[in-house]
N, C-alpha and C positions, 0 to 999 in steps of 0.2 A: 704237131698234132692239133694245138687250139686252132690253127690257123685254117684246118684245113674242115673245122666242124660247121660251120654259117654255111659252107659250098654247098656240104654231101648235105646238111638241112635242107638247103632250097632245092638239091638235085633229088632228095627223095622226096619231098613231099609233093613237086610236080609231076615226079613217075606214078603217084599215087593218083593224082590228079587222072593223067593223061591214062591212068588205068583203070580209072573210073568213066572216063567220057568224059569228063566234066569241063567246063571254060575256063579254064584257070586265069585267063587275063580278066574275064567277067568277073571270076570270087577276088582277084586283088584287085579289082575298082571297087567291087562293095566294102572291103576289109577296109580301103583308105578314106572311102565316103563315112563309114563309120566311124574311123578315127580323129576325124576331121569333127565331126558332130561331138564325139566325147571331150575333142580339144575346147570347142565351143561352149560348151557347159562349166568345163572347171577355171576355164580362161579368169572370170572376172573374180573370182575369189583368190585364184593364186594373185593377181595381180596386187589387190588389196592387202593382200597378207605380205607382201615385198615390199608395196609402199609403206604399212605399217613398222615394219621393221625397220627399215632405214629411216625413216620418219624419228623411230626409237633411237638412235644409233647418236643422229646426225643433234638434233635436238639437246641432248645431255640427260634424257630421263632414264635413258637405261643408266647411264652412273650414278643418278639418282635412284633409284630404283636398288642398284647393286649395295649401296651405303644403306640403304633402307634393310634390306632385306638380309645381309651377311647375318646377324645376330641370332635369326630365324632357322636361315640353314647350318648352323653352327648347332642349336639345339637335337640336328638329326646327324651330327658326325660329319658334315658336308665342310672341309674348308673356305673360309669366309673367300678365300683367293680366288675359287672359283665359281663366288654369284654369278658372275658374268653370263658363264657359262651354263647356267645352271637355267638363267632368267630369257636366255634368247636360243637355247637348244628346241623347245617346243615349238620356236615359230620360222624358225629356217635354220639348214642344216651347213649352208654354206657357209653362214652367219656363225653359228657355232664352231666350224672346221677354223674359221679364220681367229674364234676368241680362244680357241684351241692351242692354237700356232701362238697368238700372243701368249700366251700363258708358259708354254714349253719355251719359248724363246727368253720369256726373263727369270725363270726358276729354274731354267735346264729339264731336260726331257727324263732322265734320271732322277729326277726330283720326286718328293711323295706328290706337288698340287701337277707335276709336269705327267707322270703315273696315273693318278688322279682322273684331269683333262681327258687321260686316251681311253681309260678304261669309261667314263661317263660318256663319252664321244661313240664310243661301239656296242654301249649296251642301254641306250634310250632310245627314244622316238621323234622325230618331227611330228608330234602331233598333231597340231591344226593344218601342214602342209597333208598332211597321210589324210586327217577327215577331210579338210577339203576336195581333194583328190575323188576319194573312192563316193563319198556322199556327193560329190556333185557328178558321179557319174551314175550313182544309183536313183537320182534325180532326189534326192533326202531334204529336207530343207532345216529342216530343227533336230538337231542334235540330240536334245535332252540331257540324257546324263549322261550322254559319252563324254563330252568336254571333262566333265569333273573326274571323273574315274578315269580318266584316259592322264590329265595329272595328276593324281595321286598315282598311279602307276610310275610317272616319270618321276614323280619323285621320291617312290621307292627307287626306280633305279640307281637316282644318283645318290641316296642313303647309301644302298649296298654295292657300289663302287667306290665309294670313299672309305665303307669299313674294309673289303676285299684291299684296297690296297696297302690299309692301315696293317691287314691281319699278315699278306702276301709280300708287301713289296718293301 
């Protein structure tokens, strides 16, 4: 049945089209001209925000950063196990999926930090990916307080997946 939904989409909304009179090849040249232009906008920020991270990665200061920081997020019930994770979640998702996978791989997926990992993994945000994104398509340039509020928010979340797991798992 999934397979057959993308079709009957494109097959209704060009009967829609062709039942309006309209150009349908004309509105998908505009639709991709315009996505082409929003690509072009958020391009240099995603780009910066990838090299930043790997930058982080490759460098040693995110393990710097992770020794730094354990004792802090230990203060909000956060397993020090999963700084890692904790500290490179906000700024790429794939980054995180991968500090994820390590974490489940050496404390087992059963584990409370392997537990942990998934439930912080499904119930945070890429934030600077998600602002960059939508503010570089709304053409935004200064954030303001989103940044701040938008972590604190993640780090409620990963507060109250470390307790959920503590209370649940």
């Amino acid at each position: 049945m999934a397979d057959l939904l993308v079709p009957a989409l494109v097959l209704l909304v060009s009967a829609c089209a062709l039942g309006k009179k309209l150009d349908l090849y004309a509105l998908m040249q505009d639709g991709v001209r315009d996505g082409l232009k929003l690509l072009l906008s958020i391009l240099p920020a995603l780009v910066v925000l990838l090299a930043a991270v790997e930058m982080l990665r490759v460098s040693g200061a995110l393990d710097w950063l992770t020794k730094l920081a354990a004792p802090f997020f230990s203060l909000f019930g956060i397993p020090p196990e999963t700084a890692p994770l904790v500290l490179i979640r906000p700024l790429s998702g794939s980054a995180a999926l991968a500090v994820g996978t390590d974490l489940m791989a050496t404390y087992g997926v059963d584990s409370q930090i392997g537990r942990t990992a998934a439930v912080m993994l499904g119930s945070t945000e890429t934030t600077f990916y998600t602002i960059s994104v939508y503010f570089g398509a709304a053409g935004i340039r200064n954030p303001r307080h989103t940044i701040p509020a938008a972590l604190i928010a993640d780090l409620t979340g990963f507060a109250a997946a470390a307790l959920t797991v503590r209370l649940f798992g």
